[in-house]
Every structure is written in structure tokens, then in C-alpha cells.
C-alpha positions as CSV (number, residue, x, y, z in Angstrom):
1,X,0.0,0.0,0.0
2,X,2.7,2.5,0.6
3,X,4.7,1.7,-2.4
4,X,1.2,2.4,-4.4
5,X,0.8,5.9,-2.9
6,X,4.2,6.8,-3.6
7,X,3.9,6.0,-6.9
8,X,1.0,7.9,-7.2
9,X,2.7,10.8,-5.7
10,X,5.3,10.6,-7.8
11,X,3.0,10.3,-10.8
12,X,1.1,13.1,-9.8
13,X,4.4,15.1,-9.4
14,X,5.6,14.1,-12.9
15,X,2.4,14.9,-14.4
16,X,2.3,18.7,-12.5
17,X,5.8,19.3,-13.4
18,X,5.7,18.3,-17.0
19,X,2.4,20.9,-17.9
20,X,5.2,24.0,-16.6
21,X,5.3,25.8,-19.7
22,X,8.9,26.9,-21.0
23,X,9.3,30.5,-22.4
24,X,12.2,29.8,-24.9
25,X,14.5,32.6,-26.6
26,X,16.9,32.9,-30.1
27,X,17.9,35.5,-31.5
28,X,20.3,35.8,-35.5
29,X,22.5,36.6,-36.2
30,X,24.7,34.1,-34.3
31,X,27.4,36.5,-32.2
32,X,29.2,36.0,-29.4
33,X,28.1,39.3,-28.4
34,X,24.5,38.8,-27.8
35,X,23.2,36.5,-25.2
36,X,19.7,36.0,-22.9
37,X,19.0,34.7,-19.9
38,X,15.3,33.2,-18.5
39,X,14.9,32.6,-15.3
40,X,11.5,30.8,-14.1
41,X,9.5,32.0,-11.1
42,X,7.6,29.2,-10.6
43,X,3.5,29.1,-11.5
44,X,4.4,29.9,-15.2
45,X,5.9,33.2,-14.4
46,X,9.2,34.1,-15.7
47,X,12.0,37.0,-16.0
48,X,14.0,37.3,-19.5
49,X,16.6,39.3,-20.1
50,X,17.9,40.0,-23.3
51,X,21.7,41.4,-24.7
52,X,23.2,42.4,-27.6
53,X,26.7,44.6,-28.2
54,X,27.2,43.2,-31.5
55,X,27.5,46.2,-33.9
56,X,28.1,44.0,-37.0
57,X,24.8,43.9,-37.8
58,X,21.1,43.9,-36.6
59,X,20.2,42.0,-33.6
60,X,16.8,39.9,-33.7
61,X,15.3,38.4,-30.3
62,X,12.2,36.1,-30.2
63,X,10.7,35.1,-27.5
64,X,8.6,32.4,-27.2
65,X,6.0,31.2,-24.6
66,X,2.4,28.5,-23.7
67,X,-0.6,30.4,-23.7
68,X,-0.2,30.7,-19.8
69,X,2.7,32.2,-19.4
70,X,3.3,35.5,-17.9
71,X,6.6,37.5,-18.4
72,X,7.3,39.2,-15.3
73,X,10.1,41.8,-16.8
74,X,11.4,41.7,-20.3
75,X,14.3,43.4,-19.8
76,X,16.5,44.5,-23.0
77,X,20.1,45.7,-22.8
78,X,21.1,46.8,-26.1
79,X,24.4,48.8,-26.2
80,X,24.9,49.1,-30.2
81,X,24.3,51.1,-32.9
82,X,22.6,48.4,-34.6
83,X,18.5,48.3,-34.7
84,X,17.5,46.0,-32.0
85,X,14.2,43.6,-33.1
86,X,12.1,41.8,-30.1
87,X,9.2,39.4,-31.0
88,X,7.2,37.9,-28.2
89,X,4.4,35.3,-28.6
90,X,3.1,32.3,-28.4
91,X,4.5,29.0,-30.1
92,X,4.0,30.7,-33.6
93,X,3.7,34.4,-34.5
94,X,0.2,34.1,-34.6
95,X,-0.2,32.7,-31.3
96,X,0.0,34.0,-27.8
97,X,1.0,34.5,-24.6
98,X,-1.2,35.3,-21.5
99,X,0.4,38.7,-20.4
100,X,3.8,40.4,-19.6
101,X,4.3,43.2,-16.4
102,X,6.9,45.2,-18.0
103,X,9.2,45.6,-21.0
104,X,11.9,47.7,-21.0
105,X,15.0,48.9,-23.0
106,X,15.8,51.5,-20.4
107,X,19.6,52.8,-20.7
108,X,20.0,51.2,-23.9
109,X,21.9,53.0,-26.7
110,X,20.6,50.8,-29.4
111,X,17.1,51.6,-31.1
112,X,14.9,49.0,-30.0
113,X,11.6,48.0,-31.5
114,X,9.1,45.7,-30.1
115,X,8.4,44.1,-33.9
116,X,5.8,41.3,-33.2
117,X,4.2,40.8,-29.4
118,X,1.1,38.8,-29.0
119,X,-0.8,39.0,-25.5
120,X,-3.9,37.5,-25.1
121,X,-4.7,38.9,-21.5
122,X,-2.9,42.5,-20.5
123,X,0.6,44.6,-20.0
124,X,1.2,46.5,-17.9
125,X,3.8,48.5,-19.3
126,X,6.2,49.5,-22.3
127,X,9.7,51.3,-22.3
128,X,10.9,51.4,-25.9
129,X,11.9,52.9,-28.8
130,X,9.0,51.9,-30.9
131,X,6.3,49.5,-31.1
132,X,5.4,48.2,-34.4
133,X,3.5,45.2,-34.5
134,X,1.8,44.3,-31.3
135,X,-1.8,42.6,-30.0
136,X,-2.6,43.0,-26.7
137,X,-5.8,41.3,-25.9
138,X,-6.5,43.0,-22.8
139,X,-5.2,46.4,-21.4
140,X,-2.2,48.2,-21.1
141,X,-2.8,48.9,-17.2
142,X,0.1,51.4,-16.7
143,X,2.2,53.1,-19.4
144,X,4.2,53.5,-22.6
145,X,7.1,55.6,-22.5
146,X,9.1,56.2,-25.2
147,X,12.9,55.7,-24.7
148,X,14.8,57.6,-26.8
């Protein structure tokens, strides 16, 4: 009997920690001079942050989440005189994620342009040069400020 509610725990565990979504990140070109990090919260919250020096050419970031994950701060650091592209959505570029706090690309030197961001639910707040192509389903709660 014991052995059979362990291994229910444990399948129950499994099953909980395998429906976690993963938000996922790549950016092109390939340089040594751009890099990310994600860092999970727990409860399908996470932080990105995203870096670029590379002044060879521009840098493209996407980032890509489940429909229930929430991006806590998208933080871009983009010291280059390159145009900086960030795309955030779903699986594909059609699909979404549920919402994102903030996005910001304070005390970068780099023009940065929020080029493709699908939110099905709200944001709370932009800091960028630019916004091009983006679908919030809900509201923006707070602000956008333009960087420049």
C-alpha cells in the first residue's frame, strides 16, 4: 500500500511538473556578443533578459512562450548602434501568450523595436523605442514611454 501511494505521488508530481510551460528565446545573427537569460518563477511566471553589443549587424530576439505564461520583466540591454528587433508570442507568430508586467529597454543606446508581441490577456507597461506590430488582448494597465 505505501509503495502504491508513492507511486501515485510521484505520478502526480511528474504529471504537475511536465504541464510547466517553458518560455524559450533565439535571437540571428549568431554573435558572441549577444546572449539572454530566462529565469523561471515558478507558476508559469518568468523573467527574460535580453543582450546584444554586437555592432556588426542587426540583432533579432524572439521570444517564445504557452498560452499561460506571464513574463514578469522583459528586460532588454542593447548597447549598439545596430537596430534591435524583439518578438514575443506564443508558439508561432500568430499565437499568444497570456500577459507580460513590464518591458523595458531603459539605458539602452541601441534603437529597440518591439516588432511582433502577441498577449492574449494585459501589459502593464512598455519602455521602448518603438512599437510596431503588437496585439494585446486586454489592457495596457500602466504606461508606454518612449525611450529615446
Amino acid at each position: 500500500m505505501k509503495h502504491s501511494m508513492l507511486a501515485m505521488g510521484l505520478a502526480i508530481g511528474l504529471i504537475a511538473a511536465s504541464t510547466d510551460a517553458t518560455v524559450t528565446v533565439t535571437f540571428a545573427p549568431a554573435s558572441g556578443s549577444t546572449s539572454y537569460t530566462v529565469t523561471p518563477l515558478g507558476g508559469g511566471e518568468f523573467d527574460v533578459t535580453l543582450n546584444t553589443t554586437n555592432a556588426a549587424a542587426s540583432t533579432a530576439f524572439t521570444v517564445r512562450g504557452a498560452s499561460t505564461d506571464f513574463i514578469r520583466s522583459l528586460t532588454i540591454n542593447a548597447n549598439t548602434p545596430q537596430l534591435v528587433f524583439v518578438n514575443v508570442h506564443g508558439a508561432t507568430d500568430t499565437q499568444t501568450i497570456q500577459s507580460i508586467h513590464s518591458v523595458s529597454s531603459a539605458g539602452s543606446s541601441a534603437l529597440v523595436l518591439l516588432n511582433k508581441v502577441r498577449v492574449s490577456q494585459f501589459v502593464d507597461s512598455f519602455r521602448v523605442n518603438s512599437l510596431l506590430d503588437v496585439d494585446v488582448g486586454g489592457d495596457i494597465n500602466d504606461s508606454i514611454e518612449w525611450s529615446l
